[in-house]
Backbone as XML, in Angstrom:
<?xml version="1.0"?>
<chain id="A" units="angstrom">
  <residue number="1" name="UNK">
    <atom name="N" x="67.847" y="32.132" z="69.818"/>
    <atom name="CA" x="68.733" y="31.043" z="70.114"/>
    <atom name="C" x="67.932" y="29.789" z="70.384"/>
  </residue>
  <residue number="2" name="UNK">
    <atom name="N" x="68.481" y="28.792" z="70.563"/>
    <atom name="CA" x="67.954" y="27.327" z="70.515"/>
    <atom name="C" x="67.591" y="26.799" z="71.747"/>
  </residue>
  <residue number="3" name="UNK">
    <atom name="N" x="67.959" y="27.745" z="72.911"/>
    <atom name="CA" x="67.277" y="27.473" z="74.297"/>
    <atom name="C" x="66.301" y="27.779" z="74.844"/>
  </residue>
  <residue number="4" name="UNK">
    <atom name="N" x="65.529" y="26.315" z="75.285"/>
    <atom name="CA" x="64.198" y="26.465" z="75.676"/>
    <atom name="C" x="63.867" y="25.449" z="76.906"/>
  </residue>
  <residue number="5" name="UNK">
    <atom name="N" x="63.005" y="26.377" z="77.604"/>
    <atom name="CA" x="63.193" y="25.448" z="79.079"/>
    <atom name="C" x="61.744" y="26.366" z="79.377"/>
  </residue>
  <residue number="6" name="UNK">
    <atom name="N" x="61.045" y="25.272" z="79.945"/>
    <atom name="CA" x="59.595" y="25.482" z="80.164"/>
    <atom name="C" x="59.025" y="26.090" z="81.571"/>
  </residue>
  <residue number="7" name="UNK">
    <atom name="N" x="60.184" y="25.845" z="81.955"/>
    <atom name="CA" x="59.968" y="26.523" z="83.822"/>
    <atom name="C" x="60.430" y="27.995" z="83.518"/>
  </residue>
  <residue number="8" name="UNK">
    <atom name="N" x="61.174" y="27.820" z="82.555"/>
    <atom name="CA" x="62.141" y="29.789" z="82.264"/>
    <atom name="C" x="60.557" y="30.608" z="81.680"/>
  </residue>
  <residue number="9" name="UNK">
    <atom name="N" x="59.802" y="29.932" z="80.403"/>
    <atom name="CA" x="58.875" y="30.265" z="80.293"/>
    <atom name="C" x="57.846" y="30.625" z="80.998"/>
  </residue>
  <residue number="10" name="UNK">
    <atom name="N" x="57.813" y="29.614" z="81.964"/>
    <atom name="CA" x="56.571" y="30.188" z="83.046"/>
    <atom name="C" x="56.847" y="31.662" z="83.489"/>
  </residue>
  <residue number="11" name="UNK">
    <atom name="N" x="58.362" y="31.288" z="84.557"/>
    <atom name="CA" x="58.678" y="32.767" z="85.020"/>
    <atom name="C" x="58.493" y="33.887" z="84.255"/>
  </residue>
  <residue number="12" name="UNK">
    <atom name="N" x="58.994" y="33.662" z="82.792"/>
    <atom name="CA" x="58.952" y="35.211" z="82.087"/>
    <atom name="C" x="57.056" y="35.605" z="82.062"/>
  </residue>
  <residue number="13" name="UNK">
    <atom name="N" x="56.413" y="34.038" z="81.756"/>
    <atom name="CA" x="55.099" y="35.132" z="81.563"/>
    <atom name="C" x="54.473" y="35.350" z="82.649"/>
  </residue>
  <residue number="14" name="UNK">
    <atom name="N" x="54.784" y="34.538" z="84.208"/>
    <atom name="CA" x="54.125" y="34.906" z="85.396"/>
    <atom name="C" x="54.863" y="36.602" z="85.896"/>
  </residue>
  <residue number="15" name="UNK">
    <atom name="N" x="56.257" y="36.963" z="85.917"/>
    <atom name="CA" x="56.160" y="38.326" z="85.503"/>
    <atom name="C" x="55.613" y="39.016" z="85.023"/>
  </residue>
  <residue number="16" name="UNK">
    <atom name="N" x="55.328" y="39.035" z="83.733"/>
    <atom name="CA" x="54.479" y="39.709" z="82.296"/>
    <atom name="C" x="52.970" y="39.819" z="83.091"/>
  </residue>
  <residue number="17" name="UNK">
    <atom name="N" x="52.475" y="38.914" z="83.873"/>
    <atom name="CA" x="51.177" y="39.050" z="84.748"/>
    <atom name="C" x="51.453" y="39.700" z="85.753"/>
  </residue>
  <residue number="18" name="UNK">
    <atom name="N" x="52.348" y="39.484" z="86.211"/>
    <atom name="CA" x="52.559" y="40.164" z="87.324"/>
    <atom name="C" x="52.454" y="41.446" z="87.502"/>
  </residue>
  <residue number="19" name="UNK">
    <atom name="N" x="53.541" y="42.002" z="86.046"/>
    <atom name="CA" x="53.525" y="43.627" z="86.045"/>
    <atom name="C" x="52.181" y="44.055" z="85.673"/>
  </residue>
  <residue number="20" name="UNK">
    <atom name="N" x="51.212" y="43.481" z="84.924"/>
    <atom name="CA" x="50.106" y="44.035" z="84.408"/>
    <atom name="C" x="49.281" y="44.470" z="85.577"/>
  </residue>
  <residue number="21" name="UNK">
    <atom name="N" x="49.546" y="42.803" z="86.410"/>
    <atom name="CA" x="48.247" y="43.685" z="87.882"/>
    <atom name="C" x="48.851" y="44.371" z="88.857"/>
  </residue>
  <residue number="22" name="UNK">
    <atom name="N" x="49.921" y="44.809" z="88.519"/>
    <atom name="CA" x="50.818" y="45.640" z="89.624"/>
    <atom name="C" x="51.269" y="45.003" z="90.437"/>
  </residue>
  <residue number="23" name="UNK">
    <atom name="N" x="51.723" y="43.658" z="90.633"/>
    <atom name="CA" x="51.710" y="42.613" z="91.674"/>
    <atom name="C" x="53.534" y="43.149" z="91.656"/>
  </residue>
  <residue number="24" name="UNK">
    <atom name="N" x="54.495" y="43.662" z="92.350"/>
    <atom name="CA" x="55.344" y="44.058" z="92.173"/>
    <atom name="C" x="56.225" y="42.795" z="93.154"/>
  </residue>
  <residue number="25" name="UNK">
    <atom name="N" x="55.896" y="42.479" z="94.177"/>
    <atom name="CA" x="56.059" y="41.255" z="95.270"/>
    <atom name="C" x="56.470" y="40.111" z="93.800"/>
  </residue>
  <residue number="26" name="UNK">
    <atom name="N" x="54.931" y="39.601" z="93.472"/>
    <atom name="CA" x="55.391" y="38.648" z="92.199"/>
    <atom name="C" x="56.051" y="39.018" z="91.468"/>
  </residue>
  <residue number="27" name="UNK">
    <atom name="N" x="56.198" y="40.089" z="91.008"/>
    <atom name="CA" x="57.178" y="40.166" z="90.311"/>
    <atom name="C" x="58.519" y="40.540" z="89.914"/>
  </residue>
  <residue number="28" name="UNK">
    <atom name="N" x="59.060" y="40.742" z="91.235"/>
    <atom name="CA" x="60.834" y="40.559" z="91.562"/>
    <atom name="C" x="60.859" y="39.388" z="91.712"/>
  </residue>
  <residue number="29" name="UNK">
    <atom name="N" x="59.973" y="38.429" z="92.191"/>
    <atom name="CA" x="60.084" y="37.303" z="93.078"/>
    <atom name="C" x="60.649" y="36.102" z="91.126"/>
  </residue>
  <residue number="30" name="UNK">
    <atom name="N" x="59.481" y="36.392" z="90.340"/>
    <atom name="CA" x="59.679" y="36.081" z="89.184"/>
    <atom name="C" x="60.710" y="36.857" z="88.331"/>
  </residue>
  <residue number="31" name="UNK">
    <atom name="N" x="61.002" y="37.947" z="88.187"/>
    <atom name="CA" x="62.093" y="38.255" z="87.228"/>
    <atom name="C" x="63.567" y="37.465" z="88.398"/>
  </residue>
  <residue number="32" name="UNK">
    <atom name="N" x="63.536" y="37.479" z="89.457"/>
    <atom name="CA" x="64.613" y="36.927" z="90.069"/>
    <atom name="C" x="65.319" y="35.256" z="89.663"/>
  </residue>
  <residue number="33" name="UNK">
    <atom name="N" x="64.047" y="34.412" z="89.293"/>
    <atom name="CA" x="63.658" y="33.181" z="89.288"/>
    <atom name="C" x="64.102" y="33.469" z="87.816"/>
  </residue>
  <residue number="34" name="UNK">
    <atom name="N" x="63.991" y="33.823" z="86.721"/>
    <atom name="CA" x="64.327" y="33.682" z="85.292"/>
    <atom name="C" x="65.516" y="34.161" z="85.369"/>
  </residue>
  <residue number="35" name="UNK">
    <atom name="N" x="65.996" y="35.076" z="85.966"/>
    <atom name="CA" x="67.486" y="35.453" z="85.851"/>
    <atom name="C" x="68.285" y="34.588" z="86.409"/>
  </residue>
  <residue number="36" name="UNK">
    <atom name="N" x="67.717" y="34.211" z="87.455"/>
    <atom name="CA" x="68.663" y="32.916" z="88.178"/>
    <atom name="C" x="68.638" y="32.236" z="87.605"/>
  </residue>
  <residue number="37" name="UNK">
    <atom name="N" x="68.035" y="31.187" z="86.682"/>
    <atom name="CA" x="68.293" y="30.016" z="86.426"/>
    <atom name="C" x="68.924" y="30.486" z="84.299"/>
  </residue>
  <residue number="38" name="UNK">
    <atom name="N" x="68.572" y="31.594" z="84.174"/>
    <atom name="CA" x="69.403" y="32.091" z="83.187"/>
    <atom name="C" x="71.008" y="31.806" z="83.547"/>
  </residue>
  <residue number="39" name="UNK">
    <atom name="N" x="71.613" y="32.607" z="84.454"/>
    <atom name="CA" x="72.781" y="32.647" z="84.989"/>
    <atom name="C" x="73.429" y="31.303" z="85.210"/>
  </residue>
  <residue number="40" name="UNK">
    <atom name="N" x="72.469" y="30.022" z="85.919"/>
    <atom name="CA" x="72.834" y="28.467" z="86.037"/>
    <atom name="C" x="72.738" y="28.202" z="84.935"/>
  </residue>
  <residue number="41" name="UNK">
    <atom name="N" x="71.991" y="27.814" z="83.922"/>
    <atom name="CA" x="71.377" y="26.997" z="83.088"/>
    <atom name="C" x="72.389" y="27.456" z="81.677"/>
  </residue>
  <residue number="42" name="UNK">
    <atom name="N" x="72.124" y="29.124" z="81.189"/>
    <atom name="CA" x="72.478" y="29.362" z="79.834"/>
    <atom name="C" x="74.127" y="29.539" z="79.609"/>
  </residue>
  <residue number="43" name="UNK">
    <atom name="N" x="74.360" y="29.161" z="78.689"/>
    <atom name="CA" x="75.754" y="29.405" z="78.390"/>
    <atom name="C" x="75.897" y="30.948" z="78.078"/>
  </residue>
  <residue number="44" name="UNK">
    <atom name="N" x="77.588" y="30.901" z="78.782"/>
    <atom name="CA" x="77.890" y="32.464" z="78.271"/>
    <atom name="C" x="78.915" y="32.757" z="77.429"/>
  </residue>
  <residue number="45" name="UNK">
    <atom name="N" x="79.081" y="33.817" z="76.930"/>
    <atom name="CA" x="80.511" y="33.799" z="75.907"/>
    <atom name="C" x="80.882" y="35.171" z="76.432"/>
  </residue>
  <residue number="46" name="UNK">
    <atom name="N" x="82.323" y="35.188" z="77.183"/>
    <atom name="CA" x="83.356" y="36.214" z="77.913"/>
    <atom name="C" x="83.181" y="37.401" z="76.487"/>
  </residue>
  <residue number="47" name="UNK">
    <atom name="N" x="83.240" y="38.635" z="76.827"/>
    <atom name="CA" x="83.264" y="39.351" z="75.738"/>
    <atom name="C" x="84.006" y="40.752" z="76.274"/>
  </residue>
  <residue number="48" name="UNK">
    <atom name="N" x="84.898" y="40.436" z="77.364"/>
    <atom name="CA" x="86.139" y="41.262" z="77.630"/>
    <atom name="C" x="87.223" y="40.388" z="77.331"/>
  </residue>
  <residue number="49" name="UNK">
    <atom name="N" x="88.100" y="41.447" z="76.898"/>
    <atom name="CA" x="89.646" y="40.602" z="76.257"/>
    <atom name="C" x="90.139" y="41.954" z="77.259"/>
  </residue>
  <residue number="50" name="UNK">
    <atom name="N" x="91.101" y="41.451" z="77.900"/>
    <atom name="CA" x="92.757" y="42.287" z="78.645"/>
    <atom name="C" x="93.261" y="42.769" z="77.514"/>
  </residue>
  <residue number="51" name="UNK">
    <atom name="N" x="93.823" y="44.196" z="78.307"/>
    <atom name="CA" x="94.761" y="44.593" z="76.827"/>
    <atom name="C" x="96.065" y="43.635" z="77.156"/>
  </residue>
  <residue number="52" name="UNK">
    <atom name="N" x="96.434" y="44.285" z="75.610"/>
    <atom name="CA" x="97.847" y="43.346" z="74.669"/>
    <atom name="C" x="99.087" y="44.448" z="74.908"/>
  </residue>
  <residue number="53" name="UNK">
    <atom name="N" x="99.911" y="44.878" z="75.441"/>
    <atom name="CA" x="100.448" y="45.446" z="75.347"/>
    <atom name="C" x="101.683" y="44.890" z="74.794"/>
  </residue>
  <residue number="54" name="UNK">
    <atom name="N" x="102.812" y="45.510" z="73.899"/>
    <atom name="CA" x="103.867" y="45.025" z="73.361"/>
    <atom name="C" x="104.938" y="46.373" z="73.454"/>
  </residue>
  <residue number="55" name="UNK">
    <atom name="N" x="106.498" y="45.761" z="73.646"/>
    <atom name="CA" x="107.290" y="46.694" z="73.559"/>
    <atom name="C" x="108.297" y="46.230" z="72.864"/>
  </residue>
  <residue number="56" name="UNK">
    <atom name="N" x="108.776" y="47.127" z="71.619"/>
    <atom name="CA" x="110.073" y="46.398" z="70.890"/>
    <atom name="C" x="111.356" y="47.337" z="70.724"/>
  </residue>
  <residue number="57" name="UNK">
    <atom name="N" x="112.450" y="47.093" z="70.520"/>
    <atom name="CA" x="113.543" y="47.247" z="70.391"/>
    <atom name="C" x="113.484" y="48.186" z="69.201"/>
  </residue>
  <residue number="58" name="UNK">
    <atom name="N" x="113.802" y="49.473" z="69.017"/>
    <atom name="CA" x="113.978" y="50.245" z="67.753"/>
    <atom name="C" x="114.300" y="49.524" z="66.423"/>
  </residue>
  <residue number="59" name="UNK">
    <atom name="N" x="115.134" y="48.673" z="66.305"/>
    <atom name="CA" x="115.305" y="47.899" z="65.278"/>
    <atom name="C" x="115.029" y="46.733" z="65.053"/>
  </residue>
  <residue number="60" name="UNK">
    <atom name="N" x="113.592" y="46.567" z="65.229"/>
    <atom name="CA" x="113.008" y="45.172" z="65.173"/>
    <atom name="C" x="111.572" y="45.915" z="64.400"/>
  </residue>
  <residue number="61" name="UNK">
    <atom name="N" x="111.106" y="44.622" z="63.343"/>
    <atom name="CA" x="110.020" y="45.604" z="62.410"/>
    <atom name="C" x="109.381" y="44.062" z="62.315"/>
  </residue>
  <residue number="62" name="UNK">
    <atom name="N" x="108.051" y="44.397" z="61.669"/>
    <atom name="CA" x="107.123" y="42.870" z="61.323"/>
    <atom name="C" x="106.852" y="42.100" z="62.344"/>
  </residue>
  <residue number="63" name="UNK">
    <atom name="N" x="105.900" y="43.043" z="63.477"/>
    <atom name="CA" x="105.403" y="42.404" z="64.571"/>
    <atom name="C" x="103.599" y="42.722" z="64.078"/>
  </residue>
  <residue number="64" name="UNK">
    <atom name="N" x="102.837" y="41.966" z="63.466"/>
    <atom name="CA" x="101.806" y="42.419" z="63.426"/>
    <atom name="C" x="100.649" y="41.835" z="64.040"/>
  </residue>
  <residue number="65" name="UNK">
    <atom name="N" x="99.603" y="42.373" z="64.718"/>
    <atom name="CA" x="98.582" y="42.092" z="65.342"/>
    <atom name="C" x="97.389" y="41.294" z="64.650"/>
  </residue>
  <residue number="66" name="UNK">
    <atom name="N" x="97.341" y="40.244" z="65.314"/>
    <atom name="CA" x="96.053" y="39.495" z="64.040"/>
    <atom name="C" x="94.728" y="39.845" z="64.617"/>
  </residue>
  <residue number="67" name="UNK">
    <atom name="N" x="93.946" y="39.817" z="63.864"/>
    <atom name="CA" x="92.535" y="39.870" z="64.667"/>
    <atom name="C" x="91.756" y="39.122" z="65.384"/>
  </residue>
  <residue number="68" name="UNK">
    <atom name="N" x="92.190" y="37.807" z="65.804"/>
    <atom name="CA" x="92.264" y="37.402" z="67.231"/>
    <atom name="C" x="92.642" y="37.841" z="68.619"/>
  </residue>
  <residue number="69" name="UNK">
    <atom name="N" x="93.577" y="38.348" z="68.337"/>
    <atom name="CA" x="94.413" y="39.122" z="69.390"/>
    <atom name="C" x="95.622" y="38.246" z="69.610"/>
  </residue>
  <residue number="70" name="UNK">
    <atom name="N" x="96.333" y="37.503" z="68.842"/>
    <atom name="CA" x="96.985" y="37.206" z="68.840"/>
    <atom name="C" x="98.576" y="37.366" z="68.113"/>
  </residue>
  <residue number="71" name="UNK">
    <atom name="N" x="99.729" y="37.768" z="68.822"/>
    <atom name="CA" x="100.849" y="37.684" z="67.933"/>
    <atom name="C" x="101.366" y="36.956" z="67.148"/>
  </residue>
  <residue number="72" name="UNK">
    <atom name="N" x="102.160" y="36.856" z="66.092"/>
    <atom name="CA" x="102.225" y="36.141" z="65.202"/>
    <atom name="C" x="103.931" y="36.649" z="65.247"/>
  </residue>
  <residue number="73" name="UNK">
    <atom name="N" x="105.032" y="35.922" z="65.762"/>
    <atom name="CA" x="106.214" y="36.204" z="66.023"/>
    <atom name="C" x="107.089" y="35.473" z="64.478"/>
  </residue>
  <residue number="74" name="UNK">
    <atom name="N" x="106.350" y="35.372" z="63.945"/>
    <atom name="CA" x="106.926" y="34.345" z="62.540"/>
    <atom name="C" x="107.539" y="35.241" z="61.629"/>
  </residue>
  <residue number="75" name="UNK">
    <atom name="N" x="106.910" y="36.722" z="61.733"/>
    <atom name="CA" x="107.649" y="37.728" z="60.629"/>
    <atom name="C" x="108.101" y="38.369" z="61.233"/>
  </residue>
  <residue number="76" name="UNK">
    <atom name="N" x="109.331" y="38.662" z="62.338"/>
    <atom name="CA" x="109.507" y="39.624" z="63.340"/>
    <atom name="C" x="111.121" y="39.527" z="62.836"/>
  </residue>
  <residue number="77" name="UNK">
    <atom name="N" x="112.035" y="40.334" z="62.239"/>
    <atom name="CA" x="112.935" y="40.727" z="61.957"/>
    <atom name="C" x="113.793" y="41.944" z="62.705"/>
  </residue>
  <residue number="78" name="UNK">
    <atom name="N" x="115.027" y="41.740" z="62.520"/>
    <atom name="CA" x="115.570" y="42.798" z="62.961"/>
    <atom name="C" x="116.609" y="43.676" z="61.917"/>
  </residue>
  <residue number="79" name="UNK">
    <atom name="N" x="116.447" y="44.589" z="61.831"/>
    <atom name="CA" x="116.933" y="45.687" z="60.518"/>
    <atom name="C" x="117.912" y="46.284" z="61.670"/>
  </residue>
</chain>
């Protein structure tokens, strides 16, 4: 992705040192510091949807589900 931030860099490789010399102190202290400012800084995209539940009338047909998750009440007939 296209995000780049030079302080995020430090943290990831002062970790990456960290774990090598066993410095475990530095390095929660640093994976904490990249995740945090991950969490402020990076954008997120929601990737739970609620279910859709629908209930129809026995004689009602042409309710179909789009792949948005959205209804589409435009072909919904009743036979």
């Amino acid at each position: 992705m296209s995000y780049q931030d030079k302080e995020m860099d430090a943290l990831i490789d002062a970790a990456r040192k960290a774990a090598a010399e066993g410095d475990s102190a530095g390095y929660d202290k640093n994976v904490r510091g990249f995740i945090g400012k991950a969490f402020d800084e990076v954008p997120r995209i929601p990737l739970f949807q609620p279910y859709l539940n629908v209930a129809m009338q026995k004689n009602l047909f042409g309710l179909p589900l789009l792949v948005p998750r959205q209804l589409d009440y435009r072909t919904l007939a009743k036979g």
